[in-house]
C-alpha positions in Angstrom: -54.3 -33.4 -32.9 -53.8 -29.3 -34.4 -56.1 -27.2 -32.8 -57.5 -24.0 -34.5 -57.8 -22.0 -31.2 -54.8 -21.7 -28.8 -56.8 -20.6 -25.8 -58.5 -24.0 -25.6 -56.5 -26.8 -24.1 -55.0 -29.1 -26.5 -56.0 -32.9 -25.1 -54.2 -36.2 -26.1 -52.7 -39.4 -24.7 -51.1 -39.5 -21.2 -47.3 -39.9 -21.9 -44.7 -41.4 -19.4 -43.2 -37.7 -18.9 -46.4 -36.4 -17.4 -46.2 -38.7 -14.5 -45.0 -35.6 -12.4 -47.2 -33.4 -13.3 -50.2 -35.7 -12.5 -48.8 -36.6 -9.1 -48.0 -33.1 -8.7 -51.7 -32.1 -9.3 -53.1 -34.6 -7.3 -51.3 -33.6 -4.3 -53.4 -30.7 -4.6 -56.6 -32.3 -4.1 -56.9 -32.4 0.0 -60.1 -34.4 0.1 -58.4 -37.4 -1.4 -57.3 -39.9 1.2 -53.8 -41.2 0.6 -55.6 -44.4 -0.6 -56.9 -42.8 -3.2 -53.9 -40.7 -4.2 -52.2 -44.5 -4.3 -54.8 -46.2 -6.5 -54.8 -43.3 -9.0 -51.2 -43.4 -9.4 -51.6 -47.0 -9.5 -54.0 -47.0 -12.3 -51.7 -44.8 -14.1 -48.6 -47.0 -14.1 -50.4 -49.9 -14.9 -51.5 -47.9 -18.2 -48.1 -46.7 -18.6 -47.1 -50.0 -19.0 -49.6 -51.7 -20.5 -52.0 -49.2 -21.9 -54.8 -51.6 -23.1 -57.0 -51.7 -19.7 -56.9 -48.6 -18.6 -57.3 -45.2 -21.1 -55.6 -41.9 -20.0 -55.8 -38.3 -21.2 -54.0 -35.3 -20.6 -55.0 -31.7 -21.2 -52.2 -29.6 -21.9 -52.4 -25.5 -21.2 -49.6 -23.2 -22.3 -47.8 -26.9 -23.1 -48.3 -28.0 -19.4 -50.2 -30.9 -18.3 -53.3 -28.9 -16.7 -55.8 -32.1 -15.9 -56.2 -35.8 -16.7 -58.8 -38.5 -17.2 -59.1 -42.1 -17.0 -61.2 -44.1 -18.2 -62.1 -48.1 -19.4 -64.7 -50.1 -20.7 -66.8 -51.5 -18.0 -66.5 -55.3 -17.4 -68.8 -57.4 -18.7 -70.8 -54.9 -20.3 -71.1 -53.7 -24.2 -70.8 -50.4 -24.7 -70.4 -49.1 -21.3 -67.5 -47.0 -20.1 -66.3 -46.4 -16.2 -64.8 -42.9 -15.6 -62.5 -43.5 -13.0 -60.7 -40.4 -12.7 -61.1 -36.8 -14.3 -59.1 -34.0 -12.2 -58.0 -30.2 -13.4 -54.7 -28.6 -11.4 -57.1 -26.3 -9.0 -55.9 -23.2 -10.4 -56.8 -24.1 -14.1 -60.4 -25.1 -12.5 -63.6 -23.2 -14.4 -61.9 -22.4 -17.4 -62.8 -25.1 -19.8 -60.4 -27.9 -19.2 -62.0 -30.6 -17.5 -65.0 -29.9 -19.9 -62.2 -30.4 -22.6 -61.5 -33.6 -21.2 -65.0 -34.7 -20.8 -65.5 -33.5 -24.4 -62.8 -35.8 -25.8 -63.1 -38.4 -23.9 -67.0 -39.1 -24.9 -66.0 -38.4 -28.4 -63.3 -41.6 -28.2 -65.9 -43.9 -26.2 -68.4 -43.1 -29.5 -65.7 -44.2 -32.0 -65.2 -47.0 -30.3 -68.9 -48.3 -30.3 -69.6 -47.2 -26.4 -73.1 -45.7 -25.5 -73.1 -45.2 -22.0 -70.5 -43.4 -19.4 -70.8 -43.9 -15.9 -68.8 -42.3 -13.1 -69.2 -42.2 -9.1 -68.1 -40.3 -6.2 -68.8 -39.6 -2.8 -71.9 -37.7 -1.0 -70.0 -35.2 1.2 -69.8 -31.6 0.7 -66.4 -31.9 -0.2 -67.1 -33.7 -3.4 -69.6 -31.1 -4.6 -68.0 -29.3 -6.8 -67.3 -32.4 -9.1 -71.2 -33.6 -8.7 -71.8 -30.0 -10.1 -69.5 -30.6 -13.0 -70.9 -33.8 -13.7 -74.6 -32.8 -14.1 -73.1 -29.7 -15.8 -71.7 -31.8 -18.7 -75.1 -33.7 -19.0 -74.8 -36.8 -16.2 -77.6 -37.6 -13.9 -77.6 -38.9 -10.8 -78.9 -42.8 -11.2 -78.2 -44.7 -7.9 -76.9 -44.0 -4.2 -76.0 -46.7 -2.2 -76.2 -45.4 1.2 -73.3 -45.7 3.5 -70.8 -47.3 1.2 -67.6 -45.4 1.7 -68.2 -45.0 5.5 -71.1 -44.3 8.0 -72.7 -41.0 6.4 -71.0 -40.7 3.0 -72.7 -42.1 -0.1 -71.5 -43.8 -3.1 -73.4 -41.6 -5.9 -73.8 -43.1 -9.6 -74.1 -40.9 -12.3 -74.7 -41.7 -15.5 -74.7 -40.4 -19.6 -76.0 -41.9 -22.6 -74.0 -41.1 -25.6 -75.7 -40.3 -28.9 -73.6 -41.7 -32.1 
């Protein structure tokens, strides 16, 4: 994929050799519990091996991975597509990556026939700051089901309908 303006990250298909760099940047991320540190590196080798299930992206910056997604078609459904992970090295945060990402990745779910993206997180403060991203790149909140992680923190559903 060229790209026209340098300053903008270029985005394209997670590669074996950027492995490190996502476990690298998800060491960053202190509000993860090692649980989910292990399934997202768990999701990513099973792509790395098979890439049919799962769907990853990288954004490079400067020719360094900066952030990643994943994301699937949703079982059972037609059309619908399951972010299950979209993360930006914190330093790289609020200057256009994860938007990037976002960007491309709803592009790819059109071509292939999807209409709906759905992705959920957590209720606690911590997680803010990706609910706020979310709603900024047009998701609304569509179901909480309260108490689902633990006692107090909230599984939140947000959701986007694509246009094609």
């Amino acid at each position: 994929m060229q790209q026209k303006d340098t300053n903008k990250p270029l985005i394209r298909s997670t590669i074996e050799e950027d492995r490190t760099a996502f476990v690298r940047i998800l060491e960053g991320f202190s509000h993860f519990t090692e649980e989910e540190k292990d399934c997202a590196v768990e999701l990513l080798d099973i792509y790395l091996k098979e890439p049919d299930e799962y769907l990853w992206l990288t954004a490079l910056v400067a020719g360094s991975p900066a952030g990643f997604a994943c994301y699937g078609e949703a079982a059972l459904s037609h059309g619908a597509y399951d972010i299950y992970w979209i993360m930006v090295e914190p330093d790289r945060q609020r200057m256009g990556v994860g938007k990037r990402l976002m960007d491309y990745m709803e592009r790819a779910v059109v071509e292939k026939g999807g209409r709906k993206l759905i992705i959920e997180t957590s209720s606690l403060p911590q997680y803010e700051g990706a609910r706020r991203f979310y709603r900024s790149c047009g998701f609304t909140e569509e179901a909480q089901i309260k108490d689902y992680y633990i006692q107090g923190d909230h599984k939140l559903i947000y959701t986007k309908t694509l246009r094609r």
